[in-house]
N, C-alpha and C positions, 0 to 999 in steps of 0.2 A: 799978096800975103794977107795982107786983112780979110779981102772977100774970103777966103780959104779958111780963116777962125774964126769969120763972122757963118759960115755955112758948117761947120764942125761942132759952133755952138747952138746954132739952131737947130741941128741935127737931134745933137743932147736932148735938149729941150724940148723938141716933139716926141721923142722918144720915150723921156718920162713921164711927160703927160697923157699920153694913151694909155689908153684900158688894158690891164693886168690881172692876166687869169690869175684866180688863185691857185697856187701846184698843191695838188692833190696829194698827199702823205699818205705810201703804202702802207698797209696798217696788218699787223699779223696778229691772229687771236688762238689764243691754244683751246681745245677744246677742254681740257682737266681742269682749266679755270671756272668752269663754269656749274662742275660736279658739285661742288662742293654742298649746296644745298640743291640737291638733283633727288629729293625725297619729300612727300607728303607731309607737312603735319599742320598744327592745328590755326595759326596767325592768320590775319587777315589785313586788308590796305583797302580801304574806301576814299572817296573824296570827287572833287571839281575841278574841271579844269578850264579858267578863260580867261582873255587878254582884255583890257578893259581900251577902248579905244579912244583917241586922244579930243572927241567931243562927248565921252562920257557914255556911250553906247558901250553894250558887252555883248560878247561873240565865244562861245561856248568849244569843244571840242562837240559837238553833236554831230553824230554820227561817223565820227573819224575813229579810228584803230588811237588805244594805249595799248603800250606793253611796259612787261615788268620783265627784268633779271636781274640777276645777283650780283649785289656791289662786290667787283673782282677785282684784282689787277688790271683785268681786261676792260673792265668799265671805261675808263680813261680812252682808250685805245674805240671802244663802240662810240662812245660820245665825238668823237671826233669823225669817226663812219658817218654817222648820224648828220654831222654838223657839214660834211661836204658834201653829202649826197641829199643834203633839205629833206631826209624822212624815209627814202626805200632802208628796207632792211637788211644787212650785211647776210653774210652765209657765214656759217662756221662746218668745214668740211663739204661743203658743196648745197645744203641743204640750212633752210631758214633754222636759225636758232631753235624756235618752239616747234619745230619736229627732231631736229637732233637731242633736244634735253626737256622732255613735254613737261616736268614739274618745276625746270630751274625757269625755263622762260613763258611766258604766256600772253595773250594777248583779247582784248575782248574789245567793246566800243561801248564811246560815250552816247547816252541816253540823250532824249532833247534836248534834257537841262543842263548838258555837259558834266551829268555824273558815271559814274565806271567802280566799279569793284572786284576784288578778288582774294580767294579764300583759299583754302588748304595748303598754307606757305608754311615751311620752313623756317627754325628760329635763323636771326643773320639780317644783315643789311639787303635792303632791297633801291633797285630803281624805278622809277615810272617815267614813262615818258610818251610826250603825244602831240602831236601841232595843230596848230588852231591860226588859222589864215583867212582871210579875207580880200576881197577885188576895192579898190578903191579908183576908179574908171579903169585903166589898163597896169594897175601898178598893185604886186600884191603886197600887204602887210601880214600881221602876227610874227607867228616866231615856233621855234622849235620850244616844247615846256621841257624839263628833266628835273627828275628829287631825289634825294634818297632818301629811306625813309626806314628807320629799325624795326627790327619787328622782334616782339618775343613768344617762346613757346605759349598759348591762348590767348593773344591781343587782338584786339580789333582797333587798328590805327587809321584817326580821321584827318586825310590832309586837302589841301586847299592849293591848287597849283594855280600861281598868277605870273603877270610878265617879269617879275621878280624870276622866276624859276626857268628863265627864257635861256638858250643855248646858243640860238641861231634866232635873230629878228630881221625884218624887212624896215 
């Protein structure tokens, strides 16, 4: 009887201690969530994006994809896309976001210096989001960045994404 609860608890015990996928949270996104600001006008979102690394080196988003969409309901629900899938981009309706709604979502890349901009936004909250990674021998670091960021009808808004604004880190 003992061997029997001493093999039942070790059982437990290895059990727990193995590696556990994280389960994946189906994630449904309406696409009228995302209309809302699906119109040109005059705002803008500039800014940086780097991870500063833990001997004081910085690592830019250069040459990586940002994109922006509109802080929705749905937001919640992308950030969490985003956060399991480390960076590919969800579909809404079968087709990437910034071809389904070309004004609501958009996408460009950061410069050498890990700068990126984008103009003829709609007044409303915005997202930005972008990752910024690194190899440190076989192990990779950074992180997922994500902000929100207001915008009003002719603003030009300067922001600064650092690992403060991380979603997903290594």
């Amino acid at each position: 009887m003992t061997r029997a609860l001493f093999a039942i608890a070790f059982a437990t015990l290895v059990s727990a201690c193995a590696p556990q996928q994280a389960e994946k949270v189906p994630v449904s996104i309406l696409p009228t969530e995302f209309q809302s600001q699906d119109y040109p006008g005059s705002g803008s979102i500039s800014g940086q994006a780097f991870i500063k690394q833990r001997g004081g080196g910085v690592v830019t988003c250069a040459g990586n994809e940002v994109f922006l969409m509109p802080d929705t309901a749905g937001s919640d629900r992308m950030r969490l896309l985003f956060a399991q899938a480390k960076a590919p981009i969800p579909t809404v309706n079968g087709k990437q976001p910034s071809v389904a709604y070309p004004n609501s979502f958009k996408k460009t890349r950061c410069n050498a210096q890990g700068s990126f901009g984008f103009s003829n936004l709609a007044p409303g909250r915005w997202i930005v989001f972008t990752a910024v990674y690194w190899s440190v021998g076989n192990n990779p670091e950074g992180g997922l960045l994500w902000r929100e960021v207001p915008v009003i009808q002719g603003s030009d808004e300067e922001i600064v994404m650092t690992g403060s604004d991380a979603i997903l880190s290594e």
